[in-house]
N, C-alpha and C positions, 0 to 999 in steps of 0.2 A: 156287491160293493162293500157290503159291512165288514165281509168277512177278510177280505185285501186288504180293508184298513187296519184290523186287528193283524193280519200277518205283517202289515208295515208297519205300526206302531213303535216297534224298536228300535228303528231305523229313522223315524221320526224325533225321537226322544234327543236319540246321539246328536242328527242333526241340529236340532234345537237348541240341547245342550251347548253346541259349539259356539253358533252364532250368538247366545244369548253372553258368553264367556267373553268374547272378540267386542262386543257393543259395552261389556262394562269396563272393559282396560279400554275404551277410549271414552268413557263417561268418567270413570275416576283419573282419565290424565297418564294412564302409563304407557299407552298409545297415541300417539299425537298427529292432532287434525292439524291443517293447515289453514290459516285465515287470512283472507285475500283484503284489499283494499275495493276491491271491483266487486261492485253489486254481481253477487252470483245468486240466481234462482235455481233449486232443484225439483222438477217433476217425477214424481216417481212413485210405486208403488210398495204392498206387503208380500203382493201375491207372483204368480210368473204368468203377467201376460194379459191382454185384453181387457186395461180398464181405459183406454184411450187417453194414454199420455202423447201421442202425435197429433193427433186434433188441437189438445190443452197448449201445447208447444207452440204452435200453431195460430193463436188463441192470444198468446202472451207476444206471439212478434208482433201480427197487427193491432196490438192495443200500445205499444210500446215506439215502433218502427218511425214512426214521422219523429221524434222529438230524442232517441237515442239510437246509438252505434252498436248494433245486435254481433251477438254472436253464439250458434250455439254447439255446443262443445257433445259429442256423444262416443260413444266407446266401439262405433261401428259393428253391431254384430255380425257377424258371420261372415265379416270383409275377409279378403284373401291379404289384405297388405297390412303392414304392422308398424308402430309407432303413431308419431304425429303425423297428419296430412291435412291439408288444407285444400276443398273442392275446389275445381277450376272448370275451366271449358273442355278439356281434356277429360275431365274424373268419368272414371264406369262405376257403374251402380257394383261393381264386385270389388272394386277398393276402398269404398268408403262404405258398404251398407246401402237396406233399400231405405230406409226412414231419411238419416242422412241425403241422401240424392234425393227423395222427396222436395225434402227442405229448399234443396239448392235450386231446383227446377222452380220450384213455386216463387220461392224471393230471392230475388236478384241483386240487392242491395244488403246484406247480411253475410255475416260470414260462417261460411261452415266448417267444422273440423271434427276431426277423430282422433284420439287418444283414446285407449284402456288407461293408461295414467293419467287420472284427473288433473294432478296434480301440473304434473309435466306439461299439458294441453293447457291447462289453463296461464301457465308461466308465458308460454311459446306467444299463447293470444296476446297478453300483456305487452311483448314483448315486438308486436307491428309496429308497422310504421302509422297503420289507420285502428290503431288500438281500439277493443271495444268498450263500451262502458256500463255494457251490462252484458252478463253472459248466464247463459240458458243451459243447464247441467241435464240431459235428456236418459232419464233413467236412472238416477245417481240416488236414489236413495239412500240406499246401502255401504255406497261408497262415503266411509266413513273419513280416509286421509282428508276431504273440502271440507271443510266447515263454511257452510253454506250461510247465506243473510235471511233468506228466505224458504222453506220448504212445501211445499204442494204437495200433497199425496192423496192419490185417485183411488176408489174402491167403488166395483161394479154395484148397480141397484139389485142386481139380483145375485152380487156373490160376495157378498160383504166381507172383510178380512174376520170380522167377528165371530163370523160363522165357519171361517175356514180351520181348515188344519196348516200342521206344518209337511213340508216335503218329506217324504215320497208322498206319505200318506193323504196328503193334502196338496195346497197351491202355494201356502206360505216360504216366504224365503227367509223368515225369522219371525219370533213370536208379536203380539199384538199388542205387546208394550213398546215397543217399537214407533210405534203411530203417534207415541206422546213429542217425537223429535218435531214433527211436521205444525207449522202454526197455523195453516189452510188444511183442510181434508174437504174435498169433492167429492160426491158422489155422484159417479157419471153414468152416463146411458140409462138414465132415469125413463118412463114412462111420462107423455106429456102432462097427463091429467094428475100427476101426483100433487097432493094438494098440502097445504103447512101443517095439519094433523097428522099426517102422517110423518112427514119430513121430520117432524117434532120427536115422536118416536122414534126415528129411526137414528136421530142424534142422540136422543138418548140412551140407542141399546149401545151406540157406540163408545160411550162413557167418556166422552170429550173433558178436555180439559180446561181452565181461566183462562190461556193462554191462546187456546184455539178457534176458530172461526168453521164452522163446517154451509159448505154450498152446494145444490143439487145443479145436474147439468143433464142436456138430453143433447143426445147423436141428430143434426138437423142435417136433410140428403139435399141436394142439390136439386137444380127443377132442369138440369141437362146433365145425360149421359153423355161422354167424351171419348171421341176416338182419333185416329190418327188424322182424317180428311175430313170429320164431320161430325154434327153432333147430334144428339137426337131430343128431343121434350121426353120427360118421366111420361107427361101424359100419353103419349102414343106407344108404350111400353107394352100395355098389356095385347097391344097387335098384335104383337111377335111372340115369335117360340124363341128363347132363351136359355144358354146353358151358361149357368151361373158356374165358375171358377175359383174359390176360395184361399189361399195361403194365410190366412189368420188366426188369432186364438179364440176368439170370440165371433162367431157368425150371426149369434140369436137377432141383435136387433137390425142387420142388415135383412134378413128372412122374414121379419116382422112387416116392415116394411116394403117388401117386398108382396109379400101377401094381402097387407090391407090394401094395396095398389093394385091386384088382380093379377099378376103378373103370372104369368106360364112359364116354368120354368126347371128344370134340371141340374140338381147341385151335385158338382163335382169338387167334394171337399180335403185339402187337405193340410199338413202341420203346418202352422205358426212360422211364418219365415220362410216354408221352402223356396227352395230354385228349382222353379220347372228345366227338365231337362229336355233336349232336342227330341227324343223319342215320345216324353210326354205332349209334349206341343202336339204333334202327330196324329198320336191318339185323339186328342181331343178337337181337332179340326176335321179328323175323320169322324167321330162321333156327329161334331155340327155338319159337316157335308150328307150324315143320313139324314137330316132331319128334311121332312119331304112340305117344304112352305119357301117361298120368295122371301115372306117376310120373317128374319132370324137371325139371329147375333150373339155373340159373346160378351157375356156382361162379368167384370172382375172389380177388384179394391181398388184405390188410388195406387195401394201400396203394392199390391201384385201388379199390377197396370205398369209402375216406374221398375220393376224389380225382374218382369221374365218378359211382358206382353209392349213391351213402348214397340210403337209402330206396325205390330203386325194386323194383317189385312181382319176384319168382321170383329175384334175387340174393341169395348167398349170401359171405360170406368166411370163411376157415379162418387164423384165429390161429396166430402162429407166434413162439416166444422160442427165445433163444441157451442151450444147457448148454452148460458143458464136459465131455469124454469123464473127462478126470482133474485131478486138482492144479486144483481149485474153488476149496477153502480157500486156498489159496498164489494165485490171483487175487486174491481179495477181502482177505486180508493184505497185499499189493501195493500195492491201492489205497487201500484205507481207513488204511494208514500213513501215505501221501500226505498224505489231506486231512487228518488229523489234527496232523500238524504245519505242514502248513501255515495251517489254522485259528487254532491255537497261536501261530504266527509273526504272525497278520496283525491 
């Protein structure tokens, strides 16, 4: 690994280079952000991937939902369709994104959209008839055209941007000055037992700023597996023989949990986002038809679950939202001061 990174390091460098070039012509102004009247929040991170900004999203609509007009605005990765679009009863998880169709599935009173142009997306939203009045920027970090009211940015307990590199050679999507933009930084998928001594350090390797607030958050699983006709208790999990399914960037603390629950189980892992394809399904129901027990099942994400497996026979998904370990109330005072003046303002 050492020595990959020395063969990528130049490639690192140029990258960095670029990014760090592109973030000061919109710091000094010769790049121009755009500033909305609409309380816009952005979650988002340094790195590419698995610090759980759909949880946090998530997180922010039911904190938010009873008392505003949600909307949240995402750039649909890996959709087949292009431009603006707004989910409906009609949308497939392949024109909007699986995070997107997550969203929409879960709450049904908010509104979902996709744009790659923040900017564009965010206008169109504006632009309803049931306009929303606070809008949810789901991965925009980087995206520098929004000039955001509010920024969140998430960094794993055990993959800190501090520690990271920049791409190839690393996870980062630009350097770690970067993080000074964000007036929240989370650090999620914490360990339960992490206690304020630590926490303490760990804010301070992060070299935060007057400006900033940092909060720990831990991955809480749900106490039912979910499937298309039924559901099941975590606690009667470790009956069965399970072949666990994966499409995400970060497995560790789903396996963690998985394992302090006893759980028997076979991981079938693979990239961040994929689309299972017909042939893969296949495979992997013929793998679970060897498995010689009554008792057995397919256990996958929420986000693989909405994205290849909605409906199919012996799948199962395990629900997962974001707490925080402490200082909840001084979150949610954080942000709902936000909207509320900014509401106020606009």
């Amino acid at each position: 690994m050492r020595f990959l990174r020395k063969i990528l390091a130049p490639f690192s460098a140029l990258y960095g280079s670029i990014t760090s070039t592109r973030n000061t012509l919109y710091d000094k102004g010769v790049l121009k952000s755009t500033v909305f009247k609409t309380p816009i929040i952005v979650v988002g991170n340094l790195s590419v991937g698995g610090t759980g900004k759909t949880p946090q999203i998530e997180y922010l609509v039911r904190l938010l939902q009873k008392k505003y007009t949600i909307a949240i605005l995402s750039r649909g990765y890996k959709r087949t369709s292009k431009g603006f679009l707004i989910a409906d009863k009609n949308t497939k998880v392949e024109t909007i994104g699986d995070e997107p169709m997550q969203y929409f599935l879960k709450f049904k009173n908010i509104t979902i959209a996709v744009d790659a142009d923040r900017v564009n997306g965010i206008t169109q939203l504006a632009s309803l008839e049931k306009k929303p009045n606070v809008i949810l920027l789901d991965d925009a970090f980087q995206h520098r055209k929004v000039e955001a009211g509010l920024n969140i940015l998430l960094t794993s307990y055990n993959d800190l941007y501090i520690d990271d590199k920049m791409l190839p050679a690393g996870n980062l999507r630009e350097h770690v000055v970067g993080a000074n933009r964000a007036q929240i930084i989370v650090v999620s998928k914490c360990p339960e037992d992490l206690n304020e001594k630590e926490q303490f350090e760990i804010t301070k390797k992060l070299h935060v700023g007057l400006h900033q607030t940092v909060f720990f958050s831990k991955i809480s699983y749900g106490s039912l597996i979910i499937g298309a006709h039924s559901t099941l208790s975590i606690a009667h999990l470790p009956n069965y023989k399970v072949i666990l399914v994966t499409g995400i960037a970060n497995t560790k603390p789903l396996e963690v949990f998985l394992d302090a629950k006893h759980v028997d189980y076979q991981h079938l892992k693979f990239t961040d986002h994929h689309h299972f394809s017909a042939n893969e399904l296949q495979k992997i129901t013929a793998q679970f038809s060897e498995i010689n027990s009554d008792k057995k099942l397919i256990l996958t994400t929420e986000k693989d679950y909405v994205r290849s497996f909605k409906g199919v026979a012996n799948f199962y998904y395990l629900p997962i939202e974001t707490t925080f370990i402490n200082h909840q109330i001084d979150f949610n005072t954080l942000v709902k001061k936000y909207v509320e003046q900014g509401t106020a303002d606009s």
